[in-house]
C-alpha positions in Angstrom: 126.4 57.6 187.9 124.9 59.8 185.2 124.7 63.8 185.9 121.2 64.5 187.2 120.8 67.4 184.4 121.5 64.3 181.8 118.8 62.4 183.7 116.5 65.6 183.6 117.1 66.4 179.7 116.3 62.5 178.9 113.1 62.6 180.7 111.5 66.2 179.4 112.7 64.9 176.0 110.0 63.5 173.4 110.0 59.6 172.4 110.3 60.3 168.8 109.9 63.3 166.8 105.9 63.3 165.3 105.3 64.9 161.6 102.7 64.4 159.0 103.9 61.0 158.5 103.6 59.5 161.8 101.7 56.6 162.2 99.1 56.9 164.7 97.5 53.2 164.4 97.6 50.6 161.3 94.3 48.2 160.1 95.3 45.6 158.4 99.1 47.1 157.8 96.8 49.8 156.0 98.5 52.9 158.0 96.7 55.9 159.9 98.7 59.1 159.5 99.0 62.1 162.1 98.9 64.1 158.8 95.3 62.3 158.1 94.0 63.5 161.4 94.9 66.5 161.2 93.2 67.3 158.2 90.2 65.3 159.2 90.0 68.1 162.0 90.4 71.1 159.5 87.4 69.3 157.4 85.0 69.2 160.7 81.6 71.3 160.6 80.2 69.8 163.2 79.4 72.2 165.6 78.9 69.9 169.1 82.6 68.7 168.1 83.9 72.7 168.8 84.1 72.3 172.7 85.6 68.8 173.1 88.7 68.1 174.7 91.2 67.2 172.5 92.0 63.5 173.8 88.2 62.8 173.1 88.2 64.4 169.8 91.3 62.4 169.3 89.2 59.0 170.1 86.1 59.7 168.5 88.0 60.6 165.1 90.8 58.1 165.4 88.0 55.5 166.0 85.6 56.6 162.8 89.1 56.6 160.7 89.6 52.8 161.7 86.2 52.0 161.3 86.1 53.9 157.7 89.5 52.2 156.8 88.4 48.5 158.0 84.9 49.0 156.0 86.4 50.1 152.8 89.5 47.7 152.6 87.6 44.9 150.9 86.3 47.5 148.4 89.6 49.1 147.5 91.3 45.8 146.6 88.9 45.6 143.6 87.8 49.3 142.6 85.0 49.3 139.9 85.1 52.1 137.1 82.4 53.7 139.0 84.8 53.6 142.1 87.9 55.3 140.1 85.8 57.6 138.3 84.1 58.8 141.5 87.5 58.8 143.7 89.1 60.9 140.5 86.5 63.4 140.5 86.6 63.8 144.1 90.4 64.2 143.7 90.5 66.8 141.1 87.4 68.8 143.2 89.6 69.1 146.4 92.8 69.8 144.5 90.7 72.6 142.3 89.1 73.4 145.9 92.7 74.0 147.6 94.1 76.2 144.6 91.6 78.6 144.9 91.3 78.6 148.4 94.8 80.1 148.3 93.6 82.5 146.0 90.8 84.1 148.2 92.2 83.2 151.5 94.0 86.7 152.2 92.2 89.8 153.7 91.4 91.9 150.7 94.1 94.8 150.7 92.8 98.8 150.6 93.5 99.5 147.0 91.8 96.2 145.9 88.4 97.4 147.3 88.4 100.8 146.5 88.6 99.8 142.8 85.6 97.6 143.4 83.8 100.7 145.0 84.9 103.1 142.5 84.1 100.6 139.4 80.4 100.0 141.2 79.9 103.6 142.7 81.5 105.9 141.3 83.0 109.2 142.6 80.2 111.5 141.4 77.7 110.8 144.2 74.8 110.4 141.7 72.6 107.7 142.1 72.9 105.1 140.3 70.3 102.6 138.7 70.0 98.9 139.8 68.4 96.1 137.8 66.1 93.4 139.3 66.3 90.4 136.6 65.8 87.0 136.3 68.0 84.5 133.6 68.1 80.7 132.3 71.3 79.7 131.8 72.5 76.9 129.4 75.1 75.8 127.4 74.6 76.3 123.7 73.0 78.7 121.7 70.2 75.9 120.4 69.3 75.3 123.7 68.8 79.2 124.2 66.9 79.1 120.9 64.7 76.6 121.9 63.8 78.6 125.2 62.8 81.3 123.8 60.8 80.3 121.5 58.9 78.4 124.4 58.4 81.9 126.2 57.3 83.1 122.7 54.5 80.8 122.9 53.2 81.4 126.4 55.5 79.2 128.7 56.0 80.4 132.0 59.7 81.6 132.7 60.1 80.6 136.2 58.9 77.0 135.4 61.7 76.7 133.0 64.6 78.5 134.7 63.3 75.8 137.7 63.4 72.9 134.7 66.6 74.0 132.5 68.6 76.3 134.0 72.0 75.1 134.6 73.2 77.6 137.7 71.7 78.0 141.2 69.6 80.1 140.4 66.9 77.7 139.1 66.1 77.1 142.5 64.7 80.9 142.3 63.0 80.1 139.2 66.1 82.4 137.8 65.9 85.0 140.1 69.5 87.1 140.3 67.7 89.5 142.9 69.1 93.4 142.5 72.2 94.2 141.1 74.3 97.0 139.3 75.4 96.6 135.7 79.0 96.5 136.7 78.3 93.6 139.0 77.7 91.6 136.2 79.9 90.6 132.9 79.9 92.6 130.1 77.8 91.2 127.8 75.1 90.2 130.2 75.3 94.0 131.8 74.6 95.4 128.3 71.7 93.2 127.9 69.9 93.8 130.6 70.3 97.3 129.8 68.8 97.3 126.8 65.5 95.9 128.3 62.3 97.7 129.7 60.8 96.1 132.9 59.1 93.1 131.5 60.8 92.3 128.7 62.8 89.5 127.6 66.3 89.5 126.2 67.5 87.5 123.2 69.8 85.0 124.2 73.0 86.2 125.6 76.5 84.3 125.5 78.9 85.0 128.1 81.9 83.1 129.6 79.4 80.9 131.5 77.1 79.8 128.8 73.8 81.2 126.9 71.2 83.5 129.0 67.7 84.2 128.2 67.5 87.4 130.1 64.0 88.7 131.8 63.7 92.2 133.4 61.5 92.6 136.2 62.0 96.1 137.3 64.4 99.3 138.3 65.0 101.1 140.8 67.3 104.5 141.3 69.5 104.5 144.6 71.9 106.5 146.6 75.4 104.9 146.5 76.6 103.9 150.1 79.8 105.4 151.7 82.7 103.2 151.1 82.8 102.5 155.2 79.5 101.4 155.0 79.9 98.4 152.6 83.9 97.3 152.9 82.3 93.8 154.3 80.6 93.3 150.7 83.4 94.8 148.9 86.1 91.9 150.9 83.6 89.1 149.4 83.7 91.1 145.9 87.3 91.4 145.8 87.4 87.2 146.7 84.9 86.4 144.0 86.6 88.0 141.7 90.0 86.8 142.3 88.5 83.2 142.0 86.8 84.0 138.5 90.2 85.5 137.5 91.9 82.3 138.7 89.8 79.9 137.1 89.8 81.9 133.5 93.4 82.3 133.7 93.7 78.7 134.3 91.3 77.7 131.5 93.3 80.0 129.2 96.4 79.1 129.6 95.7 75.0 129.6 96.1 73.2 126.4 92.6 71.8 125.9 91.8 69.3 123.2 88.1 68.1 123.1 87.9 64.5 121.3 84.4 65.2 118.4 82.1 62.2 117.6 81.9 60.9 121.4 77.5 60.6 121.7 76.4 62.3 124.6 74.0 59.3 124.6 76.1 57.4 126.2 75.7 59.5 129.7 72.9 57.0 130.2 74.9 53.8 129.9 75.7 53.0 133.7 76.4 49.6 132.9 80.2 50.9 131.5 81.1 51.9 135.2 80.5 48.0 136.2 83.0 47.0 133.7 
């Protein structure tokens, strides 16, 4: 007769140990991970999934995982070029996502913000000027040419930031909103500087590409106490961590850029069928 404290332990004690790798159903011998759902949970923005109990989360996601993986069996035994190329790209934006992520992710220390604060404000308590400017961003210098010479001859600067500009900004028709100069890279910062209310830059090249610069107006304002604006300062000190990540990555990769390849051929869908 087996001790009744071995009978208790083999009861309490789990069926199997459960990791990453744990199978949690199979379609087809195609395999459903605990690891899977998992991060299927993390990736949730639903809000009316917050509340649910966790064996009916566990249904409704387990069930649109089998459904997903039942659909898309078929496809993935015969990927087209359009399917690699889009899975890649998916790939490398999550992988790219997750490295940064780790970058920004921890609270912003003291010192980091301070610098921020003392790099935008200043410790003089004078006020300080702000800039309210608009910009089209593109990549090459021809481009930025071209644009300006279509302001030179009447064209309306919103319309084209809205038709050319490559950041999110076109949806503003440009529009970067108010800003200090040490918000802003160097060369742009310098730029806009230069400019009276009205007046348009030549272009500009930065890290990010070519701006034509506009200036809508100035303004002089009191700096805020450093209490008051530690919030903004956090997001700063994250932004900036991210832009030093990716630069530093850029940098130090070994880059080769193959010439004579037609950008043309953008248009030619019919290589992804292939």
């Amino acid at each position: 007769m087996k001790p009744i404290f071995a009978v208790a332990i083999l009861t309490a004690a789990p069926a199997f140990a459960q990791d990453a790798d744990t199978v949690v159903a199979t379609v087809n011998g195609q395999t459903i991970t605990l690891g899977q759902m998992i991060a299927m949970k993390e990736g949730l923005n639903d809000p009316s999934t917050a509340n649910l109990p966790d064996s009916v989360l566990w249904e409704l996601m387990l069930d649109q995982m089998i459904r997903q993986t039942a659909v898309g069996q078929p496809r993935a035994e015969a990927l087209t070029k359009r399917d690699e190329a889009a899975l890649e790209i998916d790939r490398r934006a999550y992988l790219a996502g997750a490295a940064l992520e780790e970058i920004a992710t921890p609270d912003p220390t003291d010192d980091e913000m301070r610098a921020i604060y003392d790099r935008l404000v200043g410790d003089d308590g004078e006020a300080r000027i702000e800039y309210n400017a608009a910009h089209i961003l593109v990549k090459t210098e021809d481009e930025a040419k071209a644009i300006e010479a279509e302001l030179a001859g009447g064209a309306d600067f919103g319309t084209l930031a809205e038709q050319k500009s490559t950041d999110n900004s076109s949806a503003n028709k440009g529009d970067l909103g108010w800003f200090q100069p040490a918000q802003m890279v160097a060369p742009f910062a310098e730029a806009v500087q230069a400019l009276k209310p009205g007046e348009l830059s030549k272009p500009v090249e930065t890290q990010f590409g070519w701006h034509v610069i506009k200036l809508n107006e100035t303004r002089n304002v009191e700096p805020p106490k450093y209490e008051e604006v530690k919030e903004q300062l956090a997001i700063q000190v994250r932004r900036e961590r991210v832009e030093s990540q990716i630069q530093k990555s850029v940098d130090e990769a070994t880059i080769e850029k193959v010439e004579g390849i037609d950008p043309a051929l953008l248009g030619k869908t019919e290589l992804l069928e292939q």
